[in-house]
Residue, then its C-alpha position, 0 to 999 in steps of 0.5 A: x500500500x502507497x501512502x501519499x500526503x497532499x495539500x501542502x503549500x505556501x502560507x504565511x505565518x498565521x494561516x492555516x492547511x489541511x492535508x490528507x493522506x490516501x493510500x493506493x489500496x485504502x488505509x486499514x480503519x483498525x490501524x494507528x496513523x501518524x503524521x511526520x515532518x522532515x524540515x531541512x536538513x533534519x531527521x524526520x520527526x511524528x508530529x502525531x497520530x491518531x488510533x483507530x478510535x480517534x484517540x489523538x496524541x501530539x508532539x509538544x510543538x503542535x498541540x493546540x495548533x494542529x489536529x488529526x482525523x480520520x474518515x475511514x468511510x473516505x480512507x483518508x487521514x487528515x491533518x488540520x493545521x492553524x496558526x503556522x509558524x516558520x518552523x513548521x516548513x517541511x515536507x509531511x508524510x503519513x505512515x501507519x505506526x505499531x504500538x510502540x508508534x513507530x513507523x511500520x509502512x512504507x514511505x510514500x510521497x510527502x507533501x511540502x509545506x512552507x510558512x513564510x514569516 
C-alpha cells in the first residue's frame, strides 16, 4: 500500500492547511496513523497520530495548533493545521505506526509545506 500526503503549500505565518493522506489500496480503519515532518536538513520527526478510535496524541510543538482525523468511510487521514509558524516548513508524510508508534509502512510521497514569516 502507497501512502501519499497532499495539500501542502505556501502560507504565511498565521494561516492555516489541511492535508490528507490516501493510500493506493485504502488505509486499514483498525490501524494507528501518524503524521511526520522532515524540515531541512533534519531527521524526520511524528508530529502525531491518531488510533483507530480517534484517540489523538501530539508532539509538544503542535498541540493546540494542529489536529488529526480520520474518515475511514473516505480512507483518508487528515491533518488540520492553524496558526503556522516558520518552523513548521517541511515536507509531511503519513505512515501507519505499531504500538510502540513507530513507523511500520512504507514511505510514500510527502507533501511540502512552507510558512513564510
Amino acid at each position: 500500500v502507497q501512502l501519499q500526503a497532499s495539500g501542502g503549500g505556501l502560507v504565511q505565518a498565521g494561516g492555516s492547511l489541511r492535508l490528507s493522506c490516501t493510500a493506493s489500496g485504502s488505509i486499514s480503519s483498525r490501524n494507528t496513523m501518524a503524521w511526520y515532518r522532515q524540515a531541512p536538513g533534519k531527521q524526520r520527526d511524528i508530529v502525531g497520530f491518531i488510533t483507530s478510535i480517534g484517540t489523538t496524541n501530539y508532539a509538544d510543538s503542535v498541540k493546540g495548533r494542529f489536529t488529526i482525523s480520520r474518515d475511514n468511510a473516505k480512507s483518508t487521514l487528515y491533518l488540520q493545521m492553524n496558526s503556522l509558524k516558520p518552523e513548521d516548513t517541511g515536507v509531511y508524510y503519513c505512515n501507519y505506526v505499531d504500538a510502540n508508534v513507530r513507523s511500520s509502512g512504507s514511505w510514500g510521497q510527502g507533501t511540502l509545506v512552507t510558512v513564510s514569516s
